[in-house]
N, C-alpha and C positions, 0 to 999 in steps of 0.2 A: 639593184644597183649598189655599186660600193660605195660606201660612205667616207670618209678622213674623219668624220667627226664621231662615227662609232665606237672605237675602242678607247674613247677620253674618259671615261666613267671609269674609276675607282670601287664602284660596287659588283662583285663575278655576280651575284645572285638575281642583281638588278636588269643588267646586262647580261645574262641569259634568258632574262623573261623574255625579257627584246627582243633576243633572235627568235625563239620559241613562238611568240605570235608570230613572227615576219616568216618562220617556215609553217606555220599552219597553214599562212593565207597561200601562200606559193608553192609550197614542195607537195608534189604528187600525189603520195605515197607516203604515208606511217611517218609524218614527219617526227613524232614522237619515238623511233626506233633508236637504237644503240647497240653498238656493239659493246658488252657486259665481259668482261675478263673477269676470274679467279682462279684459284692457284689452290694447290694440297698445303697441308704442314709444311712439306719437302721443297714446295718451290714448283710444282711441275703445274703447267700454267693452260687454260683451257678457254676458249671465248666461244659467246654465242650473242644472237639479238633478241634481245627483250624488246615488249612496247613499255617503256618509262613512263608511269604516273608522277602526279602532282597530288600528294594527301596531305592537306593541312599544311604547314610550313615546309612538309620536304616537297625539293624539287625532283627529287632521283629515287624515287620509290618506283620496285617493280613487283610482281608475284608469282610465285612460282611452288611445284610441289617439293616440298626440302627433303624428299626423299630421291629425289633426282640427285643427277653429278653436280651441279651446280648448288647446291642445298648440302651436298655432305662437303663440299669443298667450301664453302661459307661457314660451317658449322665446326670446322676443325680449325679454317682460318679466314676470319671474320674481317677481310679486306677485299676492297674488288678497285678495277677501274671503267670505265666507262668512257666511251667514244662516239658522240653522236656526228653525220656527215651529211649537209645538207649538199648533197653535186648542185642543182641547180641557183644556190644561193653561193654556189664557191665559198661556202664556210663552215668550223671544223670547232667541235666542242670539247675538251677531254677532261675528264673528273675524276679526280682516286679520294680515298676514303675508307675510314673504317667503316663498317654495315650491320644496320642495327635491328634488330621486328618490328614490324611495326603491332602497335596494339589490336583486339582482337577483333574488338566493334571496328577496326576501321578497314580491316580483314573481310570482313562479314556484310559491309556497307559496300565492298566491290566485288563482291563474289556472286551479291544479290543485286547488282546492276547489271551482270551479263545475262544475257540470253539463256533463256533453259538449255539451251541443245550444246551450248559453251560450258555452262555449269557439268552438264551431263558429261560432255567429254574431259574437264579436269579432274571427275571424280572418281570416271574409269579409268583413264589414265594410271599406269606403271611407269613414268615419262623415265627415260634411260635407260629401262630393263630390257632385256631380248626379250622379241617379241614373234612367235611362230610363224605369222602370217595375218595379213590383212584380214582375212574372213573371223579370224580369233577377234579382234580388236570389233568389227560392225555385230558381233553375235555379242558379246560383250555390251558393247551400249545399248543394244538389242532387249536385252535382258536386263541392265536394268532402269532402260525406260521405263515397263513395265511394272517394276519393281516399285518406281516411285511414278507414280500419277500423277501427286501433286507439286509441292513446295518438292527440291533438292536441295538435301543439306549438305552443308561446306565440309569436306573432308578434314577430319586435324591435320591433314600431311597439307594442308595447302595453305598456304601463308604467304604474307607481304615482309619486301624487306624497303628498306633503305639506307644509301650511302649519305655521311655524315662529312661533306666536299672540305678533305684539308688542301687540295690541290685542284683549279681550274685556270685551262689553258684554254686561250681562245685563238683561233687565224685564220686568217680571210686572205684568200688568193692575190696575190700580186703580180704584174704583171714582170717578165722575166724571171719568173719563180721567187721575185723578190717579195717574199708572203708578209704580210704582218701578223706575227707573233707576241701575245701578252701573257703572262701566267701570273696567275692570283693564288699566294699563300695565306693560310686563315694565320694571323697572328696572335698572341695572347687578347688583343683586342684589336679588332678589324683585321685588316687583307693589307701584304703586302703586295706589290704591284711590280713586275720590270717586264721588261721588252727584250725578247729572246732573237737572236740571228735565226732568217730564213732555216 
């Protein structure tokens, strides 16, 4: 249900956690998903969906192999933006930001929470590369299941990042498309606040 009293908090970080629990309980599906933008040097701009973690104080941490497109395009130009969209909650998250590594243990502390068979497929994993055919890809994890028995070590290519939110814009459906619209700029100390037109 919409609120009036929602968008009155002065805190984006706060007021994200907020909507974050309220789509855990409610949205279907990955409510944790986002749609992830980055760009070249040049400007030429690419998005995909990430599932967004929470590590330690960042809220917008996600991981991925940095030898992918999304990893050389962070790596030349270290900015992204981020769209989370709850349809069922009629409400809309956007966060830009510079994007920073996250440290190694904390890398290694989520690498070593997924599943073996997850571990196993990010490590065989060429994520971006051409790839011959499906039979290449199952012969591949194939081999090296077997290869590793036991523990599966975390690849250096596979890493966590996060975006460091100079920009979060919140809005929640309105009726006759009249949305309510907030954007939180980080100021030299604390968030500015104003209320954007539909």
């Amino acid at each position: 249900m919409r609120s009036a009293h929602e968008l009155e908090s002065d805190d984006p970080l706060a007021l994200f956690d907020s909507w974050m629990k309220d789509a855990e309980e409610r949205e279907p599906n990955d409510p944790n998903a986002g749609a992830l933008a980055t760009a070249t040097a040049d400007g030429h701009p690419s998005a995909r969906m990430v599932l967004v973690k929470r590590v330690r104080e960042h809220r917008f941490a996600f991981f991925s192999n940095a030898e992918s497109r999304k990893g050389a395009e962070l790596a030349e130009n270290p900015r992204a933006a981020l769209c989370f969209h709850w349809k069922s909650l009629r409400k809309q998250v956007r966060v830009e930001g510079d994007v920073f590594p996250l440290p190694d243990p904390d890398v290694d502390r989520y690498f070593h929470s997924r599943s073996r068979d997850s571990r196993i497929g990010a490590a065989v994993s060429q994520q971006s590369r051409p790839l011959a055919s499906r039979r290449v890809l199952e012969n591949e994890v194939r081999a090296f299941t077997v290869a590793h028995p036991g523990e599966v070590p975390r690849p250096k290519y596979w890493r966590g990042f996060y975006i460091d939110p100079a920009r979060i814009e919140f809005w929640m459906d309105g009726a006759h498309r009249l949305h309510d619209r907030f954007l939180f700029t980080k100021k030299r100390e604390g968030w500015g606040k104003v209320r954007l037109y539909p």
